[in-house]
C-alpha positions, 0 to 999 in steps of 0.5 A: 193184552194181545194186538188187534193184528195178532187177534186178527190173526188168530181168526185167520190161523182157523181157516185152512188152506190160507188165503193169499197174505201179505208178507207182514202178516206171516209172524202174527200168524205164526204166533197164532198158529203155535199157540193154537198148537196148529201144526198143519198151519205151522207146516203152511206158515213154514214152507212158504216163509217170506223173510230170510230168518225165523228167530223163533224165541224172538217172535214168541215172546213179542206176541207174549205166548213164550212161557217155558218153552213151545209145545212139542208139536210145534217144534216137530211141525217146523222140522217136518216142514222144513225137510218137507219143503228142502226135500222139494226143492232137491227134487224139483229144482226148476220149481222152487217156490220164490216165496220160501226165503228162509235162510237162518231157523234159530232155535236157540234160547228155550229153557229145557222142558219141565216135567208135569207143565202144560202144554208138554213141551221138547226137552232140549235132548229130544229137540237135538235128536229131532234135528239130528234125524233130520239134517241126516235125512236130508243129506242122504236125500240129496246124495241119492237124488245127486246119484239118479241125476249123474245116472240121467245125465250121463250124455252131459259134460261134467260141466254142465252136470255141475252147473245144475243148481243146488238149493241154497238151504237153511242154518238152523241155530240150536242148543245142543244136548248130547249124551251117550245115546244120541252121541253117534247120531249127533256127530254124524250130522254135525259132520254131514251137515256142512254142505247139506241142504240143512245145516246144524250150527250149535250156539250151546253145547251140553255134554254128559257122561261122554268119553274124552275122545268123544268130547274131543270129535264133537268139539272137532265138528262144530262150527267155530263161529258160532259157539258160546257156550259149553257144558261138559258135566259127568264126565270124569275128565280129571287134570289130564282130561282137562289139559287135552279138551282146553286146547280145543276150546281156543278155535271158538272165538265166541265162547263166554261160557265154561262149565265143567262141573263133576270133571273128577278133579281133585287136588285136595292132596298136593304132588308135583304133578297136580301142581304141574296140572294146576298150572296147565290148566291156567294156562290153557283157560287163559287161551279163552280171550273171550270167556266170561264164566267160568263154573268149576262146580264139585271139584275138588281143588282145595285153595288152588281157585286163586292160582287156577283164575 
């Protein structure tokens, strides 16, 4: 049974522009609005969201609308009204809106989408390149905007050029799905990101059929506060892949969850050097204070689990 708020909201969510409201009735409305699949109003919602974070799985399953994940439309209406609203605010610095407060989007926590469900919802690939695009977007916007203004205002001293104001900008928690496709794109952002108006902060990482280099420079481009868990699939890793990504690992502090499943690990016919391997490897895991799943699924190690744990 829905809150008399949230019905209330509803009503409210059908009539566009909105009128004037009251901070408190911004998360109702909002529900309202996604479950309508109401992107315009998501866009309104958005730009002029009052409150520091938007945790969006959070707020979703309160007013009981979470069932797989949200629709695709709404997901595309938060990142479009997010680049929307950072966009305007680069290019008219002395007109920022003192009603948009957003500091943290966490899109975190949404299973990834399944085929032949309703509504269609954004598999975590397509979100990934989504916000990819996106931070890209913004980044390159405010190099060519920083350009024209240092073009402008080339009679200023360097110091008060540099005193101009910079939009705070938003973290977006997200789950990350990468594969050879989206790779490049993927760590660019990660990588241009840092002190971009929108800035991309990985809680879960998935990894599939990516080389050794390419698993190592992701890794390299995360944000180490921020990871928990990492799954590394398809990658045909091998002892010695394995040796070189763990160390890496150890920069994470919150990292609980390790999956390294289909790494090509095979051990079932024992020589000096897979049993050198072996205890590398215990080694290296033992680095991961924190860790509390660790999943080593399809590899072939034949009894070597208990000296590995």
């Amino acid at each position: 049974m829905e809150s008399l708020v949230f019905l209330c909201a509803r009503r409210v969510a059908a009539r566009r522009p909105l009128p004037p409201l009251p901070p408190a009735l911004f998360p109702a409305l909002l529900a309202a609005a996604a479950a309508a699949a109401r992107a315009p109003l998501l866009v309104d919602l958005v730009s002029s969201w009052p409150f520091p974070a938007l945790h969006l799985r959070r707020l979703l399953g309160h007013h009981h609308l979470l069932r797989d994940q949200p629709c695709k439309l709404c997901l595309q209406a938060l990142v479009l009204a997010l680049v929307a609203t950072l966009r305007r605010q680069l290019e008219e610095p002395g007109r920022r809106s003192s009603s948009f407060r957003l500091r943290v989007l966490d899109l975190t926590g949404f299973p990834d989408s399944a085929p032949g469900r309703a509504p269609p919802g954004m598999s975590v690939w397509s979100s990934t390149v989504a916000l990819a695009k996106a931070c890209l977007e913004l980044s390159k916007h405010q190099r060519e905007f920083q350009r024209r203004g240092s073009k402008r205002h080339k009679g200023r001293s360097a110091a008060a050029a540099a005193a101009a104001p910079s939009p705070p900008g938003v973290d977006v928690h997200a789950d990350l799905f990468v594969n050879g496709t989206s790779f490049g794109l993927v760590r660019d952002a990660l990588r241009s990101g840092a002190a971009g108006p929108l800035r991309l902060k990985c809680r879960e990482l998935q990894a599939e059929k990516l080389s050794l280099a390419g698993i190592v420079s992701l890794l390299e481009s995360l944000d180490p506060a921020f990871l928990r868990r990492v799954d590394l699939r398809f990658n045909n890793l091998g002892l010695a892949g394995l040796s070189v990504i763990l160390p890496h690992l150890s920069r994470f502090p919150q990292l609980r969850s390790l999956k390294l499943q289909y790494s090509n690990v095979d051990v079932r016919r024992p020589t000096p050097e897979s049993a050198v391997g072996i205890r590398c490897l215990a080694g290296q895991l033992g680095m991961l204070p924190g860790l509390r799943e660790l999943n080593l699924g399809s590899s072939r190690l034949s009894g070597n689990l208990r000296q590995i744990l």
